[in-house]
N, C-alpha and C positions, 0 to 999 in steps of 0.2 A: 443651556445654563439655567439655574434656578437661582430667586432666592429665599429664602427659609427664616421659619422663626423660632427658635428653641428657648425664649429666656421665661415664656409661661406655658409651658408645656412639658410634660415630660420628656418626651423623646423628640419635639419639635413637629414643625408639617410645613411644606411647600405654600409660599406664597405667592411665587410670581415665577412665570415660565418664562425666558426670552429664546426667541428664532431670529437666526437671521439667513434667509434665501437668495440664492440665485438662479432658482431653475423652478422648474413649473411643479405646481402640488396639486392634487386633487381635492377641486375647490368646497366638495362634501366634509374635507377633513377639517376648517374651517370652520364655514360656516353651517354649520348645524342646525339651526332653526328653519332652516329652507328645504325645499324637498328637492334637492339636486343630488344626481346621480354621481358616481364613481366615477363616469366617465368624464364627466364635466370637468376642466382643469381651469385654472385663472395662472396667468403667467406672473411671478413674483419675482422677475428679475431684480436682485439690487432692495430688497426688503427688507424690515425689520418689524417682529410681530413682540409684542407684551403681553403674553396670556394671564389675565387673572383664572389663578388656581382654585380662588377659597368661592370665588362665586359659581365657577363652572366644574368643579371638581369632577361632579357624575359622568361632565362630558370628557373630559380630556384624558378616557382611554381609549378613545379614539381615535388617538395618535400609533396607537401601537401596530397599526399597518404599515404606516412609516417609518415606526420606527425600527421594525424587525425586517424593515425593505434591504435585502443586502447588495440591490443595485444603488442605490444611496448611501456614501458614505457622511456621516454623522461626526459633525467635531467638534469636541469637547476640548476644556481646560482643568485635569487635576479632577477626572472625572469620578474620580475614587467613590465619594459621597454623593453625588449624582447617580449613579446608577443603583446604591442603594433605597434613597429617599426615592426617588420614581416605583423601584417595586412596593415600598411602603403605604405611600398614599395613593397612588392608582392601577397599580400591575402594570407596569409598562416596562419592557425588557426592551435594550439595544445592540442590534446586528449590523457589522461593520462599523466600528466606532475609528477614529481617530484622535488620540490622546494627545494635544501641540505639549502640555507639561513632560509628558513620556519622550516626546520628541528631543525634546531640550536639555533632557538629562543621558539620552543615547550620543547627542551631539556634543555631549562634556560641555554646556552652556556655562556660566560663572553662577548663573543665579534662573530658576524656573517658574517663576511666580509672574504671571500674566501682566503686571504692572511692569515688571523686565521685559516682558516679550515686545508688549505695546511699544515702549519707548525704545526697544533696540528696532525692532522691525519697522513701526509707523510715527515715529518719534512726537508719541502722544504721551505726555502726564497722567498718569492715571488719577483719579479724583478718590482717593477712599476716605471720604469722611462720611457714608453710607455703609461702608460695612458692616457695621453694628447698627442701623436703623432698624427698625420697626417694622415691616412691610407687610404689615396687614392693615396699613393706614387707607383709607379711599376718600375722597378721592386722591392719587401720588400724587405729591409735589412736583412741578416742571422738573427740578433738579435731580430729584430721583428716579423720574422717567428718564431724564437722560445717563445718568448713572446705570443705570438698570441696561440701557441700551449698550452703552458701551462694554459690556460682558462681552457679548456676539458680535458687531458692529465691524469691527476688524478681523475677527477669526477666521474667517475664510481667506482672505490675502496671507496672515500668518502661516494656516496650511500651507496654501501654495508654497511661500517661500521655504519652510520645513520640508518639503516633498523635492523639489529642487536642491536642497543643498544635502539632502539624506542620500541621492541620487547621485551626486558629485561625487560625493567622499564613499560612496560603497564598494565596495568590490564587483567581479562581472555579476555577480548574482543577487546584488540589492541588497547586502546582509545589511545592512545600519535600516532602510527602509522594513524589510521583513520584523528589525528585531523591536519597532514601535509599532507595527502591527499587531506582532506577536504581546506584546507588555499590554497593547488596546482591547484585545482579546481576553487578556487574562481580567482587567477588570472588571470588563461586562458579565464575567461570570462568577461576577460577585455575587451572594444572597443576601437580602434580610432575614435576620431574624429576630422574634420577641425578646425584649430581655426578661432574665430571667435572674431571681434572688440568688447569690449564692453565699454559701455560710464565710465564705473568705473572701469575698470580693473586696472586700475593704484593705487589705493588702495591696493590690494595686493602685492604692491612690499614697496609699502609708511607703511604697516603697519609691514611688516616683519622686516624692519632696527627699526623700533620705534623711529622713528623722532616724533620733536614735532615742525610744520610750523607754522610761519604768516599765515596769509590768501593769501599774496601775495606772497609769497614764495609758496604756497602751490598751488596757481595758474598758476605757471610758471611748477613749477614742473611737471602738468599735459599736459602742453601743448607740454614740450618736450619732455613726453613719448608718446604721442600720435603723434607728429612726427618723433621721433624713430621707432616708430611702421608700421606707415605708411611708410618709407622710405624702413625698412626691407623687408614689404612686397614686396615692387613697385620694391626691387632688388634683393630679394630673397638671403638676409645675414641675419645673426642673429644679433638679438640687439643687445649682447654686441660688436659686430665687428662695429656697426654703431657708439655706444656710450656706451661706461659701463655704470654699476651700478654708480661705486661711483662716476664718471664724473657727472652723471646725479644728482645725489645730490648735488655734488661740486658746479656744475652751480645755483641751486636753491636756495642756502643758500646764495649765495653772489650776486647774481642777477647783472653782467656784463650790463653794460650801453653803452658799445662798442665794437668795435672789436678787438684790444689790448688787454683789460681787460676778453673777453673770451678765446680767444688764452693764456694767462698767464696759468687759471685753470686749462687747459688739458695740460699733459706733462706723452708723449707726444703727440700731437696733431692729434685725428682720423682723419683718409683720408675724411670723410665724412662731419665732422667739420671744416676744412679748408674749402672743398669744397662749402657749404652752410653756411658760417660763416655769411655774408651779412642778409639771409633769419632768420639764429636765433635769429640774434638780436633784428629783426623785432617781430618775434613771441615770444621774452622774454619781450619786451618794449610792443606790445601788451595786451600778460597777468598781467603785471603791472598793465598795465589803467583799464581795464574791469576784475572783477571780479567777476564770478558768484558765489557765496555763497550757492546757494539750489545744483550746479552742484559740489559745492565742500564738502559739508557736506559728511561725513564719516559716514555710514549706517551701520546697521550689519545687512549682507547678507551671503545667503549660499553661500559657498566658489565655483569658476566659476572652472570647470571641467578642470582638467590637460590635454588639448589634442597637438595634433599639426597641421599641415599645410603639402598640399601636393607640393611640392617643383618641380621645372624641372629643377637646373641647373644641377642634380646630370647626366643628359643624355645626358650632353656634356661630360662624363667621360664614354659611352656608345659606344665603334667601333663595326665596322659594326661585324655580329654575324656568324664569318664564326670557325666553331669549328675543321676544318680537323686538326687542328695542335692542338688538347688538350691536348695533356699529355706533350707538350714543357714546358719549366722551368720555371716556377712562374711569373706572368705577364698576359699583357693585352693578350687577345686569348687563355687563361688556363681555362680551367672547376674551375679543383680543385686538389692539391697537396696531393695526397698520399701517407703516413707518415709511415715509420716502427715507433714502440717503442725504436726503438735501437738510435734513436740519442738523446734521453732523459732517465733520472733516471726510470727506470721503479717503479710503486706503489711497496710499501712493500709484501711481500707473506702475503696473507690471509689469518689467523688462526683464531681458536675461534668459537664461533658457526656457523653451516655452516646452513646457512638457503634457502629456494627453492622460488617459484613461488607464489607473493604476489600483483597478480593481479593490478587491479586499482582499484581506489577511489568504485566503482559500483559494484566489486567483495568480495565475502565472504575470509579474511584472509586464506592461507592456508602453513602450514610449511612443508618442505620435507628436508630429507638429502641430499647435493648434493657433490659430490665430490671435494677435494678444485683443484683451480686452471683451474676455469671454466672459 
């Protein structure tokens, strides 16, 4: 699980990586600063790791042994944009994934969002007054390390009980388990790709709200997303930090004749809108006068690919890569914070059916008894 910061950036970038283990990893893939072997393993039964992304970036494609390990299955929550952001910021592809979101929705759950999963499975409260944090902050605050943890912290007990109850309700042939493999499958072969301008993308945002424009309203409208677009680009912010959504409507409906009267509509008034107040006018009173009609006509086209943009402000959050101090306390110069269980509620004990080694998506279903408390 990640988490990300897209509110000054254009396309966003990976800030925080969390793991959480129960089986042994090779202890090179870690710690890195050391001259240990492949062979070398550290047992991390019962773990929880916080990799800082923005200090170790260069190292953490180093995971990608791991991660394209297809005797290791890999479980993810809603991994849709996780496995895009991974190819983005470090080439990191994933084989044998397991989706609990995908699970959730083959099991006809009421609701699939992780904060449901938590409290139906480990009758934990999910804490999200972090979801919208910052996290390119160092050193984290306690409370956001422990937020942070609990992403991963439970998902492995949550597998299990998904894999158990996908197995109950399937047919002789595991169809409900196959067909979250098969969905888990399908996302990891997802791609990145750069975005790229297009003459009509602004359609997509104009048809989502279901405005109904003038012609000249509807021409203004384009022209200030397409200099929102371009500004973000040229500064590598996100649109809405240059100009919201509903600003950008606001503007279009009422079509401001000066500089007064656009400063009025924003409130309060983007840095970027002040700053270029002068030029928007120009380009709102421009699109007034001339309007193209064939370039504003609303087409039905196949929907433009959800991708993103490779960003570089994220490598001024990047110090120099000197690792001898790794294991000091959470912050810029840290690998990655290795977690007892003991500062969080540990998962419930696992009873109930106890089920064994069920391969990935390519392998034949196979059940074993396995002793609980593995």
């Amino acid at each position: 699980m990640q988490e990300a910061h897209k509110q000054r950036s254009f396309s966003g970038f990976v800030c925080l990586m969390q793991i959480s283990t129960r089986c042994q990893l090779p202890l090179s893939f870690f710690f890195v600063a050391f001259t240990f072997s492949a062979a070398d393993y550290i047992f991390l039964r019962e773990r929880d790791f916080l990799v800082d992304t923005l200090t170790l970036r260069a190292h953490i494609p180093l995971l990608l042994e791991v991660f394209t390990d297809s005797n290791i299955v890999k479980v993810f929550h809603g991994a849709d944009m996780d496995i895009v952001w991974l190819q983005r910021d470090f080439g990191l592809y994933v084989v044998n994934m397991f989706d609990t979101g995908q699970a959730a929705r083959v099991l006809g759950y009421p609701r699939y969002s992780l904060a449901y999963l938590l409290k139906h499975f480990c009758q934990v409260d999910a804490d999200k007054q972090y979801q919208l944090a910052d996290w390119r902050v160092r050193p984290l605050p306690e409370d956001m390390r422990r937020y942070a943890r609990e992403d991963t912290h439970y998902l492995l007990y949550i597998y299990d009980c998904f894999k158990n109850e996908l197995l109950l309700r399937s047919n002789e042939s595991g169809n409900l388990l196959r067909a979250v493999w098969e969905r888990s499958t399908s996302i990891c072969l997802k791609k990145y790709e750069k975005s790229v301008w297009h003459e009509k993308k602004y359609q997509d945002l104009y048809l989502k709200y279901n405005r109904r424009y003038t012609k000249q309203q509807m021409s203004v409208f384009k022209a200030l997303y397409d200099w929102r677009d371009q500004v973000s680009r040229e500064e590598d912010e996100s649109p809405s930090y240059i100009l919201q959504n509903h600003l950008l409507f606001q503007i279009a409906e009422h079509l401001p004749d000066d500089k007064a009267s656009l400063l009025r509509l924003c409130s309060p008034v983007p840095l970027h809108v002040k700053t270029h107040v002068n030029q928007l006018i120009t380009i709102i009173s421009r699109a007034r006068k001339h309007i193209n009609e064939e370039q504003l006509r609303l087409v039905s086209e196949e929907p433009l690919p959800a991708v993103g943009h490779s960003a570089n402000k994220r490598d001024q959050f990047l110090p120099g890569m000197d690792l001898t101090d790794s294991l000091s306390p959470f912050g810029f110069g840290v690998f990655c914070d290795i977690l007892t269980k003991q500062t969080l509620p540990p998962p419930p004990p696992y009873g109930g059916l106890k089920v064994g080694d069920w391969g990935d998506a390519n392998q034949s279903l196979k059940v074993e008894e396995r002793a609980p408390g593995y």
